[in-house]
TIZA-154715 format. One record per residue (C-alpha): z, y, x; residue in one letter; residue number from 1. Coordinates in pm, whole numbers, plus 32768, in hexadecimal, padded with zeros to 4 digits. Each point is the difference from the previous one (the first is absolute). Last residue first. Layout:
BEGIN
ATOM     z     y     x  resn  resi
ATOM     Z     Y     X     A   NUM
...
This chain:
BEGIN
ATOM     z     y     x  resn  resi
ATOM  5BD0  D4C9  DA1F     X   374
ATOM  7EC8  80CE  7FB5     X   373
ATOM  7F40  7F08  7F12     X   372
ATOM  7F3C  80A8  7F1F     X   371
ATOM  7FF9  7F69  7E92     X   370
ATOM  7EC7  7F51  7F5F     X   369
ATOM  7F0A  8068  7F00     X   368
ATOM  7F20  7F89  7F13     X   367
ATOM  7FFB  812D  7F5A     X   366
ATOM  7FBD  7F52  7ECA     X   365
ATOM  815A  7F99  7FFA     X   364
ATOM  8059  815C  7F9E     X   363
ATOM  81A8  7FEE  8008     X   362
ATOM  809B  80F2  7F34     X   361
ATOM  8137  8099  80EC     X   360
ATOM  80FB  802A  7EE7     X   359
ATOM  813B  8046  807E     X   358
ATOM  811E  7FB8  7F3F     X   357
ATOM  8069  80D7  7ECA     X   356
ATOM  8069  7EFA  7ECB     X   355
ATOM  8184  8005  8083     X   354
ATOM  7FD0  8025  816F     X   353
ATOM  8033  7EDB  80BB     X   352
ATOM  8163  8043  8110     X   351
ATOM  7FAC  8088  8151     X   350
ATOM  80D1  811C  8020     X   349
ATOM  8142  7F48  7F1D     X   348
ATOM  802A  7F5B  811C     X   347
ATOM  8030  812F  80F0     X   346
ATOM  8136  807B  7F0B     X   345
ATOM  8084  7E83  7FFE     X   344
ATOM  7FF4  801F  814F     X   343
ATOM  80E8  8141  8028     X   342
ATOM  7F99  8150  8080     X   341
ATOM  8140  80A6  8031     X   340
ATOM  801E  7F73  8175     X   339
ATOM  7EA0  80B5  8031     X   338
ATOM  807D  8149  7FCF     X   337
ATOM  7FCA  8104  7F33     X   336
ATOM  7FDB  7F74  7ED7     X   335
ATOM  7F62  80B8  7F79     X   334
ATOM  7F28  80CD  80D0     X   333
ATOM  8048  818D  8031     X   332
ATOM  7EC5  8059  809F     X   331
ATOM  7FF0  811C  8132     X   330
ATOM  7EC4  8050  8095     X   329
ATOM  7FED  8131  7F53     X   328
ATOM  7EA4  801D  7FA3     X   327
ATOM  8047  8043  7E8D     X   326
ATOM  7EBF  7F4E  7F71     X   325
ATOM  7F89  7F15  812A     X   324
ATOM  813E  7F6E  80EC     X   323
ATOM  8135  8028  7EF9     X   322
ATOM  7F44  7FF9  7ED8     X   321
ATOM  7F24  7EEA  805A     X   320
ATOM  8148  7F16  8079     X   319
ATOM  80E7  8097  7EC4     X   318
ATOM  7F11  7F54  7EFC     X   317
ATOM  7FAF  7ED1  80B6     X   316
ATOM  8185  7FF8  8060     X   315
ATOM  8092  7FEC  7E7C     X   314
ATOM  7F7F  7ED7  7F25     X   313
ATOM  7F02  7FC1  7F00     X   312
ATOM  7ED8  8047  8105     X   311
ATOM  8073  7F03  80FE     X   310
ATOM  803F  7EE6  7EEE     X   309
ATOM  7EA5  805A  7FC2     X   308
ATOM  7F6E  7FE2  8179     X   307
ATOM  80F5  7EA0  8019     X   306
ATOM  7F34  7F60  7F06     X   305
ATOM  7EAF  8088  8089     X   304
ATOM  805D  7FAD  8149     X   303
ATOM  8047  7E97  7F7B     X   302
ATOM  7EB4  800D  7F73     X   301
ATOM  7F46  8057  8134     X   300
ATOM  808B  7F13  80C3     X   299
ATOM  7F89  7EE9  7F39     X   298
ATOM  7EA0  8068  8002     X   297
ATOM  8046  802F  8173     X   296
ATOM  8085  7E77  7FE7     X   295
ATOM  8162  7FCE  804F     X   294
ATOM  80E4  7F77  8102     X   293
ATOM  8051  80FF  80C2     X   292
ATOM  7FD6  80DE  7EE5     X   291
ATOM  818C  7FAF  7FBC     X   290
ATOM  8092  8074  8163     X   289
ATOM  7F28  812D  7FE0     X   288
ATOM  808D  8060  7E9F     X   287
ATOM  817D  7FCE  807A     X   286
ATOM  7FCC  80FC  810F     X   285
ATOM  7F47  80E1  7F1D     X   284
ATOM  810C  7FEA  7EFC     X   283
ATOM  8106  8029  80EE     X   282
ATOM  7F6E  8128  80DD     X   281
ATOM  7F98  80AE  7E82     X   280
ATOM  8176  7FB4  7F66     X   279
ATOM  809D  80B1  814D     X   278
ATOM  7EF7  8122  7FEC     X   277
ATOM  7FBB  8064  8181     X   276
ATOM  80DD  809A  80EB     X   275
ATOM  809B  7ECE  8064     X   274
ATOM  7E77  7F8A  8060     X   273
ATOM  7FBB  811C  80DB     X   272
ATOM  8162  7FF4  80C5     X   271
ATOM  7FC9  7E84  8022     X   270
ATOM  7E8D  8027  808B     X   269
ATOM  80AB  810C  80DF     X   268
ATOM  80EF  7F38  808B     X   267
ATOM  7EF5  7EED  8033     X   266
ATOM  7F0F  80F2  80AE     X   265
ATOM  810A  805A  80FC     X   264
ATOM  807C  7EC3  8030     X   263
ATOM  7E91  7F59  8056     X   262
ATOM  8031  7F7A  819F     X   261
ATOM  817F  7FBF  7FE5     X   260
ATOM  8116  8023  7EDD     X   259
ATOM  7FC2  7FA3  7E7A     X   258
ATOM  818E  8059  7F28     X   257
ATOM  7F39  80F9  7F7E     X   256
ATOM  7ED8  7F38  7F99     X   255
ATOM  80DE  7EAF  7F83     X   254
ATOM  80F4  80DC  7F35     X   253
ATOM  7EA6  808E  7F32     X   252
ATOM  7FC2  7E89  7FD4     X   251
ATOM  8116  7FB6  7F9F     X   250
ATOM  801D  80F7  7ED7     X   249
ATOM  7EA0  7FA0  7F80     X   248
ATOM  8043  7EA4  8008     X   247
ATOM  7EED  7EEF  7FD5     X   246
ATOM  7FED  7FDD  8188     X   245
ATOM  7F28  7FC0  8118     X   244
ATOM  7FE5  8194  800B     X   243
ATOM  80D2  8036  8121     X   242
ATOM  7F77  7F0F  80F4     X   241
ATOM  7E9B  8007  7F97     X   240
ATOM  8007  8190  803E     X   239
ATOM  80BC  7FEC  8147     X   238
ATOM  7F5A  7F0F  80CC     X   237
ATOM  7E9C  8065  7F4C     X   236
ATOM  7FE3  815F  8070     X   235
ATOM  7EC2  7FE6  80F4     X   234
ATOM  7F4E  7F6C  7EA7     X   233
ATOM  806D  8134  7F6C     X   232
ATOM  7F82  80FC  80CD     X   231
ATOM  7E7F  7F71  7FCC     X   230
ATOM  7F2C  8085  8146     X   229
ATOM  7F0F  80E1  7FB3     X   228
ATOM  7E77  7F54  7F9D     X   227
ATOM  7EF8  7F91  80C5     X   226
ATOM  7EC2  808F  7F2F     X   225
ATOM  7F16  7F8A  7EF8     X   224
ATOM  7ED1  80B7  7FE6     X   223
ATOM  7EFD  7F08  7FD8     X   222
ATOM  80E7  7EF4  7F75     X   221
ATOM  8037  80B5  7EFF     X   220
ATOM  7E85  7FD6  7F96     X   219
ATOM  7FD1  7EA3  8052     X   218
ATOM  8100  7F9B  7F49     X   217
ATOM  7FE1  80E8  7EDE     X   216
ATOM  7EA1  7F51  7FD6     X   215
ATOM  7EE2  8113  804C     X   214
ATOM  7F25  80E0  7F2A     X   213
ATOM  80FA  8106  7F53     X   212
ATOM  811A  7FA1  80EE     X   211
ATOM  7F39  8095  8121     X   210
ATOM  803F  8180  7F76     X   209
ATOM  8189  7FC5  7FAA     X   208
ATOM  7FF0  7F55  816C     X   207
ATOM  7F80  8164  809D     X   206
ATOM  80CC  80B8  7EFA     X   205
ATOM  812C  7F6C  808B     X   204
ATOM  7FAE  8031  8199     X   203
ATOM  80EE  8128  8019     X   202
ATOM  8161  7F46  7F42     X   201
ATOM  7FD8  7F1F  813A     X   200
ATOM  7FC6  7E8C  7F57     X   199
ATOM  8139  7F04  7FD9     X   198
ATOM  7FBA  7EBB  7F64     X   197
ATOM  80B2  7EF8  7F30     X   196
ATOM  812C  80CC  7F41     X   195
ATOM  8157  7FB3  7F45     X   194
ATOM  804D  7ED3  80DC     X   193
ATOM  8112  808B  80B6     X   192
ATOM  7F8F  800E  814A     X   191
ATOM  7EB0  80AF  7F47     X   190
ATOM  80D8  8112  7F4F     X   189
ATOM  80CA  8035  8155     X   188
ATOM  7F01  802A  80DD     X   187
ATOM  7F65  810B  7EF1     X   186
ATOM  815B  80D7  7FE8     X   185
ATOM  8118  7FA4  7F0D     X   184
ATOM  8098  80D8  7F1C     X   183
ATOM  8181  7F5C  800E     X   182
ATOM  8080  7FE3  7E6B     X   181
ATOM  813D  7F6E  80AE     X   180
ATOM  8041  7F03  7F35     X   179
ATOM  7E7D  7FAA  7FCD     X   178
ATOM  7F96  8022  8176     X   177
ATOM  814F  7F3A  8070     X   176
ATOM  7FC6  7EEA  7F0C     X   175
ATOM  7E89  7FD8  8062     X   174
ATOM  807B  7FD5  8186     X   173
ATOM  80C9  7ED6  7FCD     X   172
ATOM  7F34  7EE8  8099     X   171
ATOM  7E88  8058  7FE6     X   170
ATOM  7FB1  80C3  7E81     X   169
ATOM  7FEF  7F09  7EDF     X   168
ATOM  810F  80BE  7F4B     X   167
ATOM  7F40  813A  805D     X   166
ATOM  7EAA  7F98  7F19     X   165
ATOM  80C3  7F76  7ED2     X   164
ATOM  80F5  8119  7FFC     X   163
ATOM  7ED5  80DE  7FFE     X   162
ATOM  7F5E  7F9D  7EEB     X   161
ATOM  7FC0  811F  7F5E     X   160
ATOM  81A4  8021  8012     X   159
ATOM  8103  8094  8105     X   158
ATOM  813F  802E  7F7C     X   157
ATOM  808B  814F  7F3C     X   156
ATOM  8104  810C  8055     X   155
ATOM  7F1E  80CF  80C0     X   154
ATOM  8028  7FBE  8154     X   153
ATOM  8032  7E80  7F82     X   152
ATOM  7E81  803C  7FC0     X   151
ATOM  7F80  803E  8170     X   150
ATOM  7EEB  7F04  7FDC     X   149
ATOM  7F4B  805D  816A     X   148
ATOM  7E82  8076  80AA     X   147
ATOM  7FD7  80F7  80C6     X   146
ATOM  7EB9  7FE4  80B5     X   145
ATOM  7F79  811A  80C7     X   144
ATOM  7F9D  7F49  8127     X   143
ATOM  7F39  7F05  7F2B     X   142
ATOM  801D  7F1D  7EE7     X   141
ATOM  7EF4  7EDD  7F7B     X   140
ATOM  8046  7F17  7EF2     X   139
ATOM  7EE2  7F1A  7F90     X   138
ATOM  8073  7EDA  7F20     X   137
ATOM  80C2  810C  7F18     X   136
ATOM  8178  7FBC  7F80     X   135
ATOM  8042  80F6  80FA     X   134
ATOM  7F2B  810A  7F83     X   133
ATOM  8032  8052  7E85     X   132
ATOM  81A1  7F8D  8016     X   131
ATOM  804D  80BF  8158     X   130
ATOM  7F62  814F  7F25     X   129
ATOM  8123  7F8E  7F00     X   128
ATOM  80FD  802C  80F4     X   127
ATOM  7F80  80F0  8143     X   126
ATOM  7ED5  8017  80B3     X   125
ATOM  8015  812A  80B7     X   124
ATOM  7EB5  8034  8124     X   123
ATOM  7EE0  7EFA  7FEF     X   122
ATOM  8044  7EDD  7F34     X   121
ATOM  7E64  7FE2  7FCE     X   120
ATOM  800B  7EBB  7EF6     X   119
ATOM  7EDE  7EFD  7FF5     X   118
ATOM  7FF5  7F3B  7F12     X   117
ATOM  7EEC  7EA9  8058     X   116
ATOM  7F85  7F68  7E9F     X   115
ATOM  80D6  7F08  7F17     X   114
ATOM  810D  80FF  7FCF     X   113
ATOM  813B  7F17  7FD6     X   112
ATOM  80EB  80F1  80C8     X   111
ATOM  7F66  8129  7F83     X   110
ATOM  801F  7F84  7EAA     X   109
ATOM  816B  7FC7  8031     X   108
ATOM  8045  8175  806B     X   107
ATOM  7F1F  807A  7ED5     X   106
ATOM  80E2  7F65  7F04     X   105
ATOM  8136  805C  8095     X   104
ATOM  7F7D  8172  7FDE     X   103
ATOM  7F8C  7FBA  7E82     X   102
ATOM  818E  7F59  7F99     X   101
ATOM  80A6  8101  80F3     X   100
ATOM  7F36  8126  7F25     X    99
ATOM  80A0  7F8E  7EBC     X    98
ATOM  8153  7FD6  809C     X    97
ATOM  7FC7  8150  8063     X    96
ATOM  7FA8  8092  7ED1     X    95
ATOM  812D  7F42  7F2F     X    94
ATOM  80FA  80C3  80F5     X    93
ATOM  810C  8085  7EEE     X    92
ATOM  7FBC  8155  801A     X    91
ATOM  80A3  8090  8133     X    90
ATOM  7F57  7ECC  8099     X    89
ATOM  7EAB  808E  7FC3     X    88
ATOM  8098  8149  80A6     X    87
ATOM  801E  7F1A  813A     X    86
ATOM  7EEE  7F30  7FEB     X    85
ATOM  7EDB  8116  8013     X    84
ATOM  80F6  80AD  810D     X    83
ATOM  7FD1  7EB3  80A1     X    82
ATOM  7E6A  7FC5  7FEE     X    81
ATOM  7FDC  7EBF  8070     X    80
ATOM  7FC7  7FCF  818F     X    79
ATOM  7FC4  80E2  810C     X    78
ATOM  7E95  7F80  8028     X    77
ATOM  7EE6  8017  80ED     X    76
ATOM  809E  811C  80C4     X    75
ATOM  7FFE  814F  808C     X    74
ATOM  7EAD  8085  803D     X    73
ATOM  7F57  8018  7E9B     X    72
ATOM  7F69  7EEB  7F32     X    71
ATOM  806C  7EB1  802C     X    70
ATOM  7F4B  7E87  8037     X    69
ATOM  7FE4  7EDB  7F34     X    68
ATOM  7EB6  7F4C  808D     X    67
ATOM  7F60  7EC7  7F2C     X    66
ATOM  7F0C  7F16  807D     X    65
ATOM  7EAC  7F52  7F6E     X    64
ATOM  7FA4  80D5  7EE7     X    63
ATOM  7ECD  8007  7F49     X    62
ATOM  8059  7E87  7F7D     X    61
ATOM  80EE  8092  7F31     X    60
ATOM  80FC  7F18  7F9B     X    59
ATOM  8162  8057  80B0     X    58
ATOM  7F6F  816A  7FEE     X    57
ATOM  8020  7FF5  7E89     X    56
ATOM  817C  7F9C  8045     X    55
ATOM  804B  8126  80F1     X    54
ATOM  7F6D  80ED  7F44     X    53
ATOM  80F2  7FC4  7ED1     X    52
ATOM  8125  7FBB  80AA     X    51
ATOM  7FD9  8123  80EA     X    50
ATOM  7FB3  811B  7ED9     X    49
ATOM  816B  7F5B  7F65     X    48
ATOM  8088  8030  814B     X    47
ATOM  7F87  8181  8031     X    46
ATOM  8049  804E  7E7C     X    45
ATOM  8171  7F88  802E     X    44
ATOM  7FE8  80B0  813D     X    43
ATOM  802F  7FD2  8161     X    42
ATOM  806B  80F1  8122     X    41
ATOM  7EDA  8059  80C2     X    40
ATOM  80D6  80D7  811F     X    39
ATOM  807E  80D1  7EC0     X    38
ATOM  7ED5  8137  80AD     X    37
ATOM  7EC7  7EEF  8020     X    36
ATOM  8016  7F77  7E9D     X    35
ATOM  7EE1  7F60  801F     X    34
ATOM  7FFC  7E6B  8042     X    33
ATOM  7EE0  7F98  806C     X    32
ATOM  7F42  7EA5  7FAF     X    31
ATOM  7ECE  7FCC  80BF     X    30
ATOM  7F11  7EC7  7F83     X    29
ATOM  7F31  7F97  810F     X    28
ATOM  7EBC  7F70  7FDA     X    27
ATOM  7F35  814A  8041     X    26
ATOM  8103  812C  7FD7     X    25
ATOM  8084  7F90  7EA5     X    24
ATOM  8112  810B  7F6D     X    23
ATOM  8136  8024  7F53     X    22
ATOM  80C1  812C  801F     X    21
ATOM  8178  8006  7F8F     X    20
ATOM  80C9  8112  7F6D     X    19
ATOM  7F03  811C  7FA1     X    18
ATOM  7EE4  7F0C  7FB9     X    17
ATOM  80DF  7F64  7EB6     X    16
ATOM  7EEA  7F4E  7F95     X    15
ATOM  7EFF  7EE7  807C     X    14
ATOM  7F06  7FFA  8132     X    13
ATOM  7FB8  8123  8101     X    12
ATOM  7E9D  7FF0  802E     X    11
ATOM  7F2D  7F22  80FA     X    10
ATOM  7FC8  7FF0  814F     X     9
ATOM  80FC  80E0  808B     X     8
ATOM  7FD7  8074  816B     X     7
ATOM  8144  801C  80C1     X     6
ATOM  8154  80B7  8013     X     5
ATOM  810B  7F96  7F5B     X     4
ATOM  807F  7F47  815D     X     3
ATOM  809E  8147  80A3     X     2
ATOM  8105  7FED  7EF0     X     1
């Protein structure tokens, strides 16, 4: 992206160069992630190199701020590596719990990092690249900003924290973004609390460049912009209406049964989410309602719970191979419809793993303290 340009100060730090650069460009430590041509999809090496700079960051006095930005023109982040998960599932899906338990990780040290993070969401930031910047205290978007969790699309439910994040979104707006698996444009990211500042995608390496001797403040502030108008917050009749439930199936009667200013954007909400995996609509739906009330650390574990249940079971697998390996835009989910997905079935989502629940390893020496984006 137009912001990995600039003058580095000092050599690129740690392994792994070929997947994420880490460099210090006066006091600023600059994170990028570098797999330009998969959008910067993340690695098990990627997160595991992220944990471990991350946390000597945390202490070196060398470093003031942090900046998480992406290589190439397209995106910060597209999220894990799917094809990665997909033929990992085809083999019993041990890898990827092993790479949830690291990526989880980094999201709650982001959102406990005791100096300023700073997170470019220029262009697609999608899943897990929502979980390294929007748990950050410095969040900037710009015209090319889309940003979304659009797991039930693939027979999953949004996770990295992002349940946590949308549940906590103004009136009923999170539950439509993470039904519908909406990308959502920079007006809409900072309506819904996912994002602080918006900064024209042309003016990035300028505030890159002032980061490395000013206070992220100061520095954003510099070239902070009006931003677009949020679409959402104009929708707000409908969407609070017809979500203000804990059924699925009602609330998909609720949009096309919606008539006035909105009905055409409610019928399609409904067509978008009916089309969607009937376990994946009701396990996100149920997962929102319960990190209402939860901590992100909290959060995180149930997603973890509910991301294994996901990989044992039928949709995950069908949802990448329909939309990424076969292309054909066409899964078979079972069941089929969301009348066949009983409670019990959703229950059994967020039951404690036998011996396997997340272990986020706490580093009280961090002395650090989690964002507050509600």
């Amino acid at each position: 992206m137009t912001a990995a340009t600039g003058n580095t100060t000092d050599s690129t730090e740690g392994s792994g160069a070929a997947e994420v650069l880490f460099e210090r460009r006066g006091r600023l430590g600059v994170i990028t992630l570098n797999r330009p041509r998969a959008v910067n999809a993340l690695t098990t090496d990627m997160v595991d190199l992220l944990l471990r700079q991350l946390t000597a960051w945390a202490t070196d006095d060398a470093v003031a701020t942090v900046l998480v930005q992406g290589a190439g023109e397209r995106g910060l982040c597209a999220g894990g590596d799917i094809v990665a998960i997909y033929k990992d599932i085809l083999h019993g899906g041990t890898r990827t719990a092993a790479f949830w338990q690291t990526e989880y990780r980094v999201n709650s040290l982001i959102a406990r990092y005791p100096k300023p993070y700073v997170a470019l969401m220029d262009g697609l930031v999608l899943g897990g690249g929502v979980g390294i910047s929007a748990h950050g205290s410095v969040r900037v978007v710009t015209e090319r900003t889309k940003m979304g969790m659009p797991e039930t699309t693939i027979g999953f439910a949004p996770d990295v924290g992002g349940t946590y994040l949308l549940s906590r979104a103004p009136g009923q707006t999170g539950t439509h973004a993470a039904l519908t698996g909406a990308h959502l444009g920079a007006g809409d990211a900072l309506f819904l609390g996912l994002a602080d500042h918006y900064v024209p995608s042309e003016a990035l390496p300028q505030a890159v460049a002032a980061l490395e001797n000013e206070s992220p403040e100061a520095a954003v502030a510099r070239y902070a912009a009006q931003p677009p108008a949020s679409v959402l917050s104009g929708q707000r009749d409908w969407i609070d209406t017809c979500y203000a439930t804990s059924d699925a199936g009602e609330i998909i009667t609720r949009l096309r049964d919606w008539t006035g200013p909105g009905e055409e954007d409610a019928h399609e909400a409904a067509d978008t989410m009916a089309a969607k995996s009937p376990t994946s609509v009701k396990v996100t739906l149920a997962s929102l309602r319960r990190a209402a009330g939860l901590t992100l650390d909290e959060a995180l574990a149930q997603e973890y719970r509910v991301g294994i249940r996901f990989l044992a079971g039928p949709d995950f697998r069908e949802g990448i191979r329909a939309q990424v390996v076969d292309k054909d835009r066409n899964p078979q989910w079972k069941p089929a419809s969301l009348a066949e997905v009983l409670p019990g079935q959703v229950d059994r989502f967020f039951q404690p793993l036998d011996g396997g629940e997340l272990d986020l390893q706490p580093q009280p020496d961090l002395e650090m303290t989690e964002a507050d984006h509600a």
